[in-house]
GUDREN-782122 format. One record per residue (C-alpha): residue number from 1; residue in one letter; x, y, z. Coordinates in pm, 1 decimal, always signed. Layout:
residues N
node fikol NUM&numar A&px X&py Y&pz Z
...
***
This chain:
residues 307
node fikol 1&numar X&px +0.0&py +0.0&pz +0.0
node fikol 2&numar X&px +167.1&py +325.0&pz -91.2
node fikol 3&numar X&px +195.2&py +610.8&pz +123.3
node fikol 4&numar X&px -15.2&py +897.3&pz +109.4
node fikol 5&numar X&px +99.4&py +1177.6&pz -147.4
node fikol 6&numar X&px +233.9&py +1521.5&pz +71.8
node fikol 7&numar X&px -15.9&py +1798.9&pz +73.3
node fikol 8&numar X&px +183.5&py +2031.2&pz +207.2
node fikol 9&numar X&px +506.2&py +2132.5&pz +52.6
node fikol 10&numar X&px +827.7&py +2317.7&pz +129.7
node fikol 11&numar X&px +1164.7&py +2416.0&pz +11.8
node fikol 12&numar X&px +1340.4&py +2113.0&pz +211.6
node fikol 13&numar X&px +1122.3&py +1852.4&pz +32.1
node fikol 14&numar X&px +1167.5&py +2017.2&pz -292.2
node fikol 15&numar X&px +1529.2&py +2023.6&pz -275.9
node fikol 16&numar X&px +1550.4&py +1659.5&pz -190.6
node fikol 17&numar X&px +1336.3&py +1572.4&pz -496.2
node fikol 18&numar X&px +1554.7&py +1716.1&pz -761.4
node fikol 19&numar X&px +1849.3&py +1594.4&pz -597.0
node fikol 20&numar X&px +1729.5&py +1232.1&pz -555.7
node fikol 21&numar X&px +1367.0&py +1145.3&pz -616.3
node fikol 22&numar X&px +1442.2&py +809.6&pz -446.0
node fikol 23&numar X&px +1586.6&py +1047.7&pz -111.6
node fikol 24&numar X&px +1254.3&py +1206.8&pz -109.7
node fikol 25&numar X&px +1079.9&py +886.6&pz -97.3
node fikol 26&numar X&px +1282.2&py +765.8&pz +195.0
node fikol 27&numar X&px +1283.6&py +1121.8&pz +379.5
node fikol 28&numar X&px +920.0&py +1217.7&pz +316.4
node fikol 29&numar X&px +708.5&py +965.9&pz +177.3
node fikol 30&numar X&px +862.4&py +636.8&pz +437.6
node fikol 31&numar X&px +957.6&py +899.8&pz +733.6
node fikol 32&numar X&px +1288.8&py +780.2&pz +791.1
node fikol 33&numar X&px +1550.6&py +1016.2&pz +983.6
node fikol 34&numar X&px +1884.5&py +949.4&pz +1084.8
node fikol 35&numar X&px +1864.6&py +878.9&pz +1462.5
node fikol 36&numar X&px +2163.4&py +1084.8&pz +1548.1
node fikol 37&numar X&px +2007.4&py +1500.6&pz +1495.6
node fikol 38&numar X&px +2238.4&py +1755.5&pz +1303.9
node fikol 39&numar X&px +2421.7&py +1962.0&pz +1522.8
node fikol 40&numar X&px +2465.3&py +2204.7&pz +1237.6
node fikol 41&numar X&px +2061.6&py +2219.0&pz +1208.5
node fikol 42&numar X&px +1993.7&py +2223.4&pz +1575.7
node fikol 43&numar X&px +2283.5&py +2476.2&pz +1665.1
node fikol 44&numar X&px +2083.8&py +2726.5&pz +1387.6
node fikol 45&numar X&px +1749.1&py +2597.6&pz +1496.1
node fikol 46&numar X&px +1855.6&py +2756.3&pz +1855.3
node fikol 47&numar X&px +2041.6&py +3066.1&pz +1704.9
node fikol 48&numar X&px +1720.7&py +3162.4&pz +1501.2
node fikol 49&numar X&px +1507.2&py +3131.7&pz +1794.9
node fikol 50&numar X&px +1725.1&py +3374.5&pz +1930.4
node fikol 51&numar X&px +1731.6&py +3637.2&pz +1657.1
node fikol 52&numar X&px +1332.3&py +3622.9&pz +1687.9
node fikol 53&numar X&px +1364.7&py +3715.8&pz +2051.5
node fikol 54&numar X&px +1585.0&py +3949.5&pz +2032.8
node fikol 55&numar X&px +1363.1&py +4136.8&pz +1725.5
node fikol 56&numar X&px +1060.1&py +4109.0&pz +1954.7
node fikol 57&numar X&px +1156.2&py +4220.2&pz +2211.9
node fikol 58&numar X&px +1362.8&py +4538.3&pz +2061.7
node fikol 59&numar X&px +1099.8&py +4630.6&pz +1780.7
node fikol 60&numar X&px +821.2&py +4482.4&pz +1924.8
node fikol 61&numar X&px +821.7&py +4533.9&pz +2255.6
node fikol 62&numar X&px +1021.2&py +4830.6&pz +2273.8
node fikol 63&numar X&px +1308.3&py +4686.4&pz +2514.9
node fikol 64&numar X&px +1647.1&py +4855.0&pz +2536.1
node fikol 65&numar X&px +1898.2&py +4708.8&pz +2309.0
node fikol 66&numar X&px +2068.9&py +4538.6&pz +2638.1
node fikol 67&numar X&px +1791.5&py +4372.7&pz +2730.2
node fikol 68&numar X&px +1626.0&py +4247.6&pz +2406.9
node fikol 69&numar X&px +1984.0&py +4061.6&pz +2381.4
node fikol 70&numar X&px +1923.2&py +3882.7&pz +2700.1
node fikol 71&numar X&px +1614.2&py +3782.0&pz +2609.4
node fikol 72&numar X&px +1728.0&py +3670.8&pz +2314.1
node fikol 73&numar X&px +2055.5&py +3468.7&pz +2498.4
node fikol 74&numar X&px +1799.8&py +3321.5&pz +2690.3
node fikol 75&numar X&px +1573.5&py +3179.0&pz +2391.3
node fikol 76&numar X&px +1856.8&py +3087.7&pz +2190.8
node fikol 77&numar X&px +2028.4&py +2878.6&pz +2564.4
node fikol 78&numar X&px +1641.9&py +2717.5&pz +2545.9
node fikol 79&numar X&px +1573.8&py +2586.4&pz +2279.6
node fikol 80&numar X&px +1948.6&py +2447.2&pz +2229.5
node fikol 81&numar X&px +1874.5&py +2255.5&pz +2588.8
node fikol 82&numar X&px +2131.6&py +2017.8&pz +2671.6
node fikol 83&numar X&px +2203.1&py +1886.8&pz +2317.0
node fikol 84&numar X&px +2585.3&py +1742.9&pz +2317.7
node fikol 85&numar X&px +2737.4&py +1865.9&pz +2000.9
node fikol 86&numar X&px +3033.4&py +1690.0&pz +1879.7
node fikol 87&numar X&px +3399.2&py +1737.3&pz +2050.5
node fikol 88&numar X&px +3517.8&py +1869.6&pz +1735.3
node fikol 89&numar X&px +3205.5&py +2120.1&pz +1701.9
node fikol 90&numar X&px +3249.4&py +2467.4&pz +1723.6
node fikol 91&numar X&px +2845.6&py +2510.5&pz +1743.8
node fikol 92&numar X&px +2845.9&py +2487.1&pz +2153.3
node fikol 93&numar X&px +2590.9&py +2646.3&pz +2330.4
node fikol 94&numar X&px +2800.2&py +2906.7&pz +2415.1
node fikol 95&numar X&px +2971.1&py +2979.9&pz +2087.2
node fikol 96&numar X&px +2647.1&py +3021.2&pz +1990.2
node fikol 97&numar X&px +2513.4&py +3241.9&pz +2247.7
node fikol 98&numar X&px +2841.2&py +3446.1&pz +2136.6
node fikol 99&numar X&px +2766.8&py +3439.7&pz +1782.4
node fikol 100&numar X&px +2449.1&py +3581.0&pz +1880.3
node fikol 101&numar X&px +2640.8&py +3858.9&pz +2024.4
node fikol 102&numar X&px +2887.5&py +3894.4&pz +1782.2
node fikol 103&numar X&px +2573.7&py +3947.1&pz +1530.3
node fikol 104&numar X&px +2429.1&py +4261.1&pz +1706.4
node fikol 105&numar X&px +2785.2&py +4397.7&pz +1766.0
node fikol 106&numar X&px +2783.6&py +4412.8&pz +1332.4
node fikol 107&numar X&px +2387.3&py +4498.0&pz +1297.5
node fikol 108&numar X&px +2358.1&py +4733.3&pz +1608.9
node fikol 109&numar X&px +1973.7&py +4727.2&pz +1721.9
node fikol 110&numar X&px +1882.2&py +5076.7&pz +1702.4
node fikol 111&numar X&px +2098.7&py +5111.3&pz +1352.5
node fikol 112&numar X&px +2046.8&py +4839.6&pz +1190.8
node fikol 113&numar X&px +1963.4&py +4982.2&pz +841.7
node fikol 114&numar X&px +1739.8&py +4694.2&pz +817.7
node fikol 115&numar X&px +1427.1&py +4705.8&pz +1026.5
node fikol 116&numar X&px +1135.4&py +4461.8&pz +1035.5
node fikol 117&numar X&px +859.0&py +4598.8&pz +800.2
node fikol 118&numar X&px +484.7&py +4720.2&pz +869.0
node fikol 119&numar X&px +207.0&py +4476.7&pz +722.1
node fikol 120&numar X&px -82.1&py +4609.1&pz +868.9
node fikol 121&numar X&px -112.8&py +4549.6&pz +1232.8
node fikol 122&numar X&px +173.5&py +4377.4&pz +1264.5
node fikol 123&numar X&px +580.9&py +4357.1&pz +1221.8
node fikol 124&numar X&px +736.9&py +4186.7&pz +937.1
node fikol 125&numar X&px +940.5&py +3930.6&pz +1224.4
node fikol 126&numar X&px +958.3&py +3623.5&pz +1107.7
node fikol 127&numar X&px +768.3&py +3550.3&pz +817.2
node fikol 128&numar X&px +528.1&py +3236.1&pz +804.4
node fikol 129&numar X&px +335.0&py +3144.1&pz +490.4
node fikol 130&numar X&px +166.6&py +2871.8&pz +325.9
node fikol 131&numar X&px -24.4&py +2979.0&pz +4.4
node fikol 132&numar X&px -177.3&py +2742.5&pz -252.9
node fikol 133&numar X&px -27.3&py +2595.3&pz -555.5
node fikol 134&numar X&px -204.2&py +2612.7&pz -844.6
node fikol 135&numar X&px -172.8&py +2249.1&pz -895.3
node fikol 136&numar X&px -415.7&py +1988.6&pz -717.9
node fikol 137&numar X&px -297.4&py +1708.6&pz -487.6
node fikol 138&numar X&px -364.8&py +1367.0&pz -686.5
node fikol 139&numar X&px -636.1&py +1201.2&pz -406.3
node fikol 140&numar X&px -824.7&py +1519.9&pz -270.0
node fikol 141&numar X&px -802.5&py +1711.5&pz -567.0
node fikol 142&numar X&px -742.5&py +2001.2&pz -351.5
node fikol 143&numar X&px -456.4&py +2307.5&pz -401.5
node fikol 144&numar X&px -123.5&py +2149.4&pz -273.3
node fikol 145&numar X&px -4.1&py +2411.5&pz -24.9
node fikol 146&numar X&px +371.4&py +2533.5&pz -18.3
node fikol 147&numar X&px +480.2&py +2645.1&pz +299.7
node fikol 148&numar X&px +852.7&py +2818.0&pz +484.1
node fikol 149&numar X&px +921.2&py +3043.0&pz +737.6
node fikol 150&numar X&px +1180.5&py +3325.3&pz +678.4
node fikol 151&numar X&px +1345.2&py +3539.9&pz +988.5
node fikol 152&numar X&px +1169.7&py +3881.3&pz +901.0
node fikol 153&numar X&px +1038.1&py +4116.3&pz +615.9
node fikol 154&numar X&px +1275.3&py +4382.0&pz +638.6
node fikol 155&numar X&px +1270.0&py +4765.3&pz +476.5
node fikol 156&numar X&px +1604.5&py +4787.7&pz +402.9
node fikol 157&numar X&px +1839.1&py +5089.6&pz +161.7
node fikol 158&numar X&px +1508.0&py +5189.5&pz +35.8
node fikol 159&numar X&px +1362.4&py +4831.5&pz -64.8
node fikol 160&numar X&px +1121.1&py +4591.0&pz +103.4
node fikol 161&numar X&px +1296.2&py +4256.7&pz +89.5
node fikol 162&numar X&px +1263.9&py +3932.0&pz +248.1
node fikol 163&numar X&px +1572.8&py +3856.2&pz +519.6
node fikol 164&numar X&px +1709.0&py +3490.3&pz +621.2
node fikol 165&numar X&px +2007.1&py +3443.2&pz +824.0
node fikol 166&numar X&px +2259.9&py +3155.5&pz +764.3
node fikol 167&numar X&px +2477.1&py +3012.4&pz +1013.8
node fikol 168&numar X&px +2808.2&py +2884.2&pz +830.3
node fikol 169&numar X&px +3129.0&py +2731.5&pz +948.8
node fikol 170&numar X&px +3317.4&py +2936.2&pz +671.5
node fikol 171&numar X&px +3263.9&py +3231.2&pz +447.9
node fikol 172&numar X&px +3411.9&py +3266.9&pz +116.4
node fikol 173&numar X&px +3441.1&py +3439.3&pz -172.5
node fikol 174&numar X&px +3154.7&py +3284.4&pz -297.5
node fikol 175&numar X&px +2896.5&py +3281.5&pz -34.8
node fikol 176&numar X&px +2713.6&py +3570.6&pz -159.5
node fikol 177&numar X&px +2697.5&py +3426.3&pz -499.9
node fikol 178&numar X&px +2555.6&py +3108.3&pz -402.7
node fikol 179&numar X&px +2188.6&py +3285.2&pz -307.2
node fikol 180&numar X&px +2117.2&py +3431.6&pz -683.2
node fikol 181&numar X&px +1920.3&py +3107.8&pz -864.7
node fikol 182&numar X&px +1851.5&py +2951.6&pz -494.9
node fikol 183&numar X&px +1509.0&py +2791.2&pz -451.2
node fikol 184&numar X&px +1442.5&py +2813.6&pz -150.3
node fikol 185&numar X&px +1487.5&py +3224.0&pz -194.6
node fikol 186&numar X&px +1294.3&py +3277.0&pz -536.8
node fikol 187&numar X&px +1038.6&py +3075.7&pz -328.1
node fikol 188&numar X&px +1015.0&py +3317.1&pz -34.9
node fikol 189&numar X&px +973.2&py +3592.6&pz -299.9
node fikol 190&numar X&px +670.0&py +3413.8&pz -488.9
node fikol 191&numar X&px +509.6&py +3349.2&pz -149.4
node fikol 192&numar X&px +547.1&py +3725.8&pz -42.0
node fikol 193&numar X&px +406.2&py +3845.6&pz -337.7
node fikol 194&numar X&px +125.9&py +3595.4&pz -337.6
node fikol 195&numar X&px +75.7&py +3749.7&pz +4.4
node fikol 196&numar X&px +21.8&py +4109.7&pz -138.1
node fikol 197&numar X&px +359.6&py +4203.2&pz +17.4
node fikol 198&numar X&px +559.3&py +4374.2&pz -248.0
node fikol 199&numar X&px +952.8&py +4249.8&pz -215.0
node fikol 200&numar X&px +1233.6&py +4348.9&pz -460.6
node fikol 201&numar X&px +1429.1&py +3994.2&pz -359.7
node fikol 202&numar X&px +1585.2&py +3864.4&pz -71.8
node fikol 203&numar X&px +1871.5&py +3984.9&pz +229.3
node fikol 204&numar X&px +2084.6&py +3739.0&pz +306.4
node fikol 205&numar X&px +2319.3&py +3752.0&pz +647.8
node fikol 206&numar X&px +2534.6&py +3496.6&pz +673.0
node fikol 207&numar X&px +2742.9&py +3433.6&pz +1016.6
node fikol 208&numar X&px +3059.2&py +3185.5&pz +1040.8
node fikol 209&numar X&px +3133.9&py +3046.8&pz +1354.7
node fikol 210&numar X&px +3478.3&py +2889.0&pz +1426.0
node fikol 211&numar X&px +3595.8&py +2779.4&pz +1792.2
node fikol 212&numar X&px +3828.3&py +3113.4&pz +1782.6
node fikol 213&numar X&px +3627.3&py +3403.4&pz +1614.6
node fikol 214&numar X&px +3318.9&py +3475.0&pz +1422.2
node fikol 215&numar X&px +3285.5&py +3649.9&pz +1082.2
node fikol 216&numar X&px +3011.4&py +3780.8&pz +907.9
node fikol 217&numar X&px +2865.3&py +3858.9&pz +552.0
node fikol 218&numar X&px +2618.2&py +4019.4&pz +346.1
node fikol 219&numar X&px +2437.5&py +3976.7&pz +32.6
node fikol 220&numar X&px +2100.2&py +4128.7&pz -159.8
node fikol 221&numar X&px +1943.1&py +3881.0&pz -436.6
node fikol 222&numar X&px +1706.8&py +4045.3&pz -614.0
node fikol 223&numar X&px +1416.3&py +3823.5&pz -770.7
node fikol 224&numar X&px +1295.1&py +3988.6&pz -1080.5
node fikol 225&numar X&px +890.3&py +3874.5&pz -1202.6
node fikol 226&numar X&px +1002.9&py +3687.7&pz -1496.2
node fikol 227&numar X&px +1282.2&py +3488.2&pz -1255.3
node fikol 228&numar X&px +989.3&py +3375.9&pz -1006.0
node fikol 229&numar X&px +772.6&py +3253.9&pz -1289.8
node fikol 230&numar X&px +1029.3&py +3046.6&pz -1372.5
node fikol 231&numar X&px +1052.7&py +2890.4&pz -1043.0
node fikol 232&numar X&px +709.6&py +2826.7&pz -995.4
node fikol 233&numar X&px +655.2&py +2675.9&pz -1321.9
node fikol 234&numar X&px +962.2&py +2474.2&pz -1255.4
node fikol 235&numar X&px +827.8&py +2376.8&pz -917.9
node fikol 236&numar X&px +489.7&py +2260.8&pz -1060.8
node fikol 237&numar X&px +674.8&py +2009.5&pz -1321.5
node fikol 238&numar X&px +914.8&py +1893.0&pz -1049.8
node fikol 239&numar X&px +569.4&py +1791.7&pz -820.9
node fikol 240&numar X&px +434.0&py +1665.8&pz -1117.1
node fikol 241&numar X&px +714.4&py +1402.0&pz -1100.9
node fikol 242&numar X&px +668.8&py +1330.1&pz -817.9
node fikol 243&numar X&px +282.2&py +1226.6&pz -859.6
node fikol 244&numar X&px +400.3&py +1005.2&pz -1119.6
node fikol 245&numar X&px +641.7&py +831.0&pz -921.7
node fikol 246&numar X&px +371.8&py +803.2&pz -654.2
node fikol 247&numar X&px +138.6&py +699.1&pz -926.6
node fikol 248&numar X&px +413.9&py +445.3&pz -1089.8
node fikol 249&numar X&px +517.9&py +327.1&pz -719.8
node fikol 250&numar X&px +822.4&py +347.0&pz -814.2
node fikol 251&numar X&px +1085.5&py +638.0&pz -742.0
node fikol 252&numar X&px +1372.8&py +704.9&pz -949.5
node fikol 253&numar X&px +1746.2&py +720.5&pz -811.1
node fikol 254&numar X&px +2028.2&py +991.9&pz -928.3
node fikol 255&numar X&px +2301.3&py +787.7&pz -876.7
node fikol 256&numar X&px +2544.9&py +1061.4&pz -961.3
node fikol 257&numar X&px +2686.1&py +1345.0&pz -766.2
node fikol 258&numar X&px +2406.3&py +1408.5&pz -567.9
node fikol 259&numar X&px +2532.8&py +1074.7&pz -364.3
node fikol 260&numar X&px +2792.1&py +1299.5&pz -225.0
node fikol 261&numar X&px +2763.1&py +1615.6&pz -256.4
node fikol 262&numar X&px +2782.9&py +1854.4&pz +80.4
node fikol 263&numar X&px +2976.2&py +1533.1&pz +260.5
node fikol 264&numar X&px +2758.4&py +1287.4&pz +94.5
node fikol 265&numar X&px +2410.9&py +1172.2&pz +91.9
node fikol 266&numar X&px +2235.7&py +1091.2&pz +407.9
node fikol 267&numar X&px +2098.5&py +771.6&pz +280.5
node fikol 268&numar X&px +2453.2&py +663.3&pz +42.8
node fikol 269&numar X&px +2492.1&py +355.2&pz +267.0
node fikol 270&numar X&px +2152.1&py +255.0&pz +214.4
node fikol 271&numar X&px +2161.5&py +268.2&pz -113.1
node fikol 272&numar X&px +2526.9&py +77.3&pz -126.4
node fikol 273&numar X&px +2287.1&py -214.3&pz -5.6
node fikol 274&numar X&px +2099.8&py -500.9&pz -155.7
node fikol 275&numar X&px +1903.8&py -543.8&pz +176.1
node fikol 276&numar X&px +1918.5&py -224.3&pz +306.6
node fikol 277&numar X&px +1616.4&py -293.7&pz +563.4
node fikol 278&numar X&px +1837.4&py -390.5&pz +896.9
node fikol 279&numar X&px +2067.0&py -88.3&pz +837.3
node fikol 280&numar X&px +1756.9&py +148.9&pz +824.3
node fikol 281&numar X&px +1605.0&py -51.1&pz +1128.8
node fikol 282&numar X&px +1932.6&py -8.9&pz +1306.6
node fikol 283&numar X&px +2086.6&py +320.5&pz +1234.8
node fikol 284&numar X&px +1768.6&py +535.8&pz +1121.5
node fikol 285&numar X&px +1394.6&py +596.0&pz +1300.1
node fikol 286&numar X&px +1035.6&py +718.0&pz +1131.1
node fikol 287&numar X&px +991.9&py +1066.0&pz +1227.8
node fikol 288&numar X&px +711.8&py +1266.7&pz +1026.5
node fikol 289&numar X&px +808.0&py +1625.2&pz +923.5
node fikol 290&numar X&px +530.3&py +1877.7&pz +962.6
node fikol 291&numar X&px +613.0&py +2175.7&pz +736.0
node fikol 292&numar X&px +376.1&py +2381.8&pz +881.6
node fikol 293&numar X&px +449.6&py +2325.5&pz +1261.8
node fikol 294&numar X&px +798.8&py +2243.4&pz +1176.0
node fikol 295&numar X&px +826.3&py +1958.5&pz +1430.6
node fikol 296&numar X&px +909.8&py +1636.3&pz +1353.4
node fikol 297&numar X&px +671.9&py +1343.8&pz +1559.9
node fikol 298&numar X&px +815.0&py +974.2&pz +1652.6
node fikol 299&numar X&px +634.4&py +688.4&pz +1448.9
node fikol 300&numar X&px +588.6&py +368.0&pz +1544.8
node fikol 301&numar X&px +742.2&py +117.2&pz +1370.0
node fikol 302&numar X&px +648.8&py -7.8&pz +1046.6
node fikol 303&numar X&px +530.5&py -415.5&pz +1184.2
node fikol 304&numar X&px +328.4&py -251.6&pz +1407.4
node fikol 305&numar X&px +185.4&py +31.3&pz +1241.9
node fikol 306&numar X&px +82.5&py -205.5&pz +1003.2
node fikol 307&numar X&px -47.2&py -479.1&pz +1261.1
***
């Protein structure tokens, strides 16, 4: 019995697809997670928990810069909780409660030239959406939804623009390059638009942290009309695939670089196996990824879900 098809959609689950339709399948269709967590995703989980705090309570709540950094230490200490990093890992809590620091000591609150935005009745800090797709999911017939969260829509040298924040262990030469034809960016500027919220592209603030100093970086990406129709035409063929591999039962593999690119492919050892089942069992749980909540929930396991 197959799986049922995703109705809600985001950039994580689109990037997976076009790198390996069969890593999609195994991430998002079958649930399975590696059972050891990141520490690169849950050190920036923690550090943009503490940008938002910090934001809210400076903008929002009209705190002194001094204390909306506290409050934003003490987010960022919370939600990284007593996760062990790696001995090797720079990303301990309290590199990252310094990076946190460093960042305000390069984007002062109070002149920052980039401020969180007016929509209505509210401030642009972090930005949530989930609009339709005009394409229909292949059981409900309803709109598939695509969904992401962004840290804030910013006004920013004269431009409204959405802002993300990346956490990086270097930055080179060609960081800020890497942003121009990224999804996951073109994506936030369809969805803003969608929204009625008029954005010339995308601020990206990128912030290295090493066990002996920080650095940061900088970089605009604009997103011109013609650019996002691309993407979401694009987008709609890519899901389109994916129905027919649903459909088909069957999901294709890359078997190419995608196997190890960025340190290699989560799943490369499964897919170095005939029997790959025991290895999964062993080394890998079924966690189900909530796009709009963004939490993951435990499944039970396959023999008894099914029993």
């Amino acid at each position: 019995m197959r799986p049922p098809f995703p109705q809600v959609w985001d950039s994580s689950m689109l990037a997976a697809l076009r790198s390996c339709p069969q890593k999609f399948a195994l991430t998002y269709m079958q649930h399975w997670k590696p059972k050891t967590e990141s520490h690169h995703l849950h050190a920036g989980g923690a550090f943009a928990k503490g940008l938002e705090a910090v934001r809210r309570a400076f903008y929002q709540d009209k705190k002194d810069p001094d204390t909306s950094l506290q409050a934003g230490i003490h987010a960022l200490l919370a939600a990284y909780g007593e996760f062990q990093p790696p001995d090797d890992s720079p990303k301990t809590a309290a590199r990252m409660a310094g990076a946190l620091e460093f960042y305000f000591s390069k984007w002062p609150l109070g002149s920052d030239p980039a401020v969180p935005a007016v929509l209505g009745d509210r401030l642009g800090i972090e930005f949530s959406f989930a609009q339709p797709l005009p394409i229909n999911h292949p059981e409900t017939s309803e709109p598939l939804i695509y969904c992401g969260r962004a840290d804030q829509v910013c006004d920013f040298a004269g431009g409204r623009y959405v802002e993300d924040d990346k956490t990086a262990s270097q930055l080179g030469a060609s960081w800020s390059r890497q942003w121009d034809l990224r999804s996951q960016f073109t994506g936030y500027t369809w969805a803003a638009r969608s929204a009625g919220i008029s954005v010339q592209g995308v601020l990206i603030r990128g912030i290295s942290i090493l066990k002996t100093k920080y650095d940061c970086a900088e970089a605009v990406s604009y997103r011109p009309e013609w650019q996002v129709e691309r993407w979401l035409g694009q987008t709609l063929r890519d899901i389109q695939r994916a129905i027919k591999c649903w459909e088909d039962g069957y999901w294709d593999w890359s078997l190419d670089h995608a196997c190890t690119e960025y340190g290699g492919c989560t799943f490369r050892q499964i897919c170095l196996m005939q029997d790959p089942q025991p290895f999964l069992d062993l080394n890998f749980e079924r966690k189900y990824w909530n796009p709009l909540t963004r939490e993951e929930t435990l499944l039970a396991p396959l023999e008894t879900q099914n029993g």
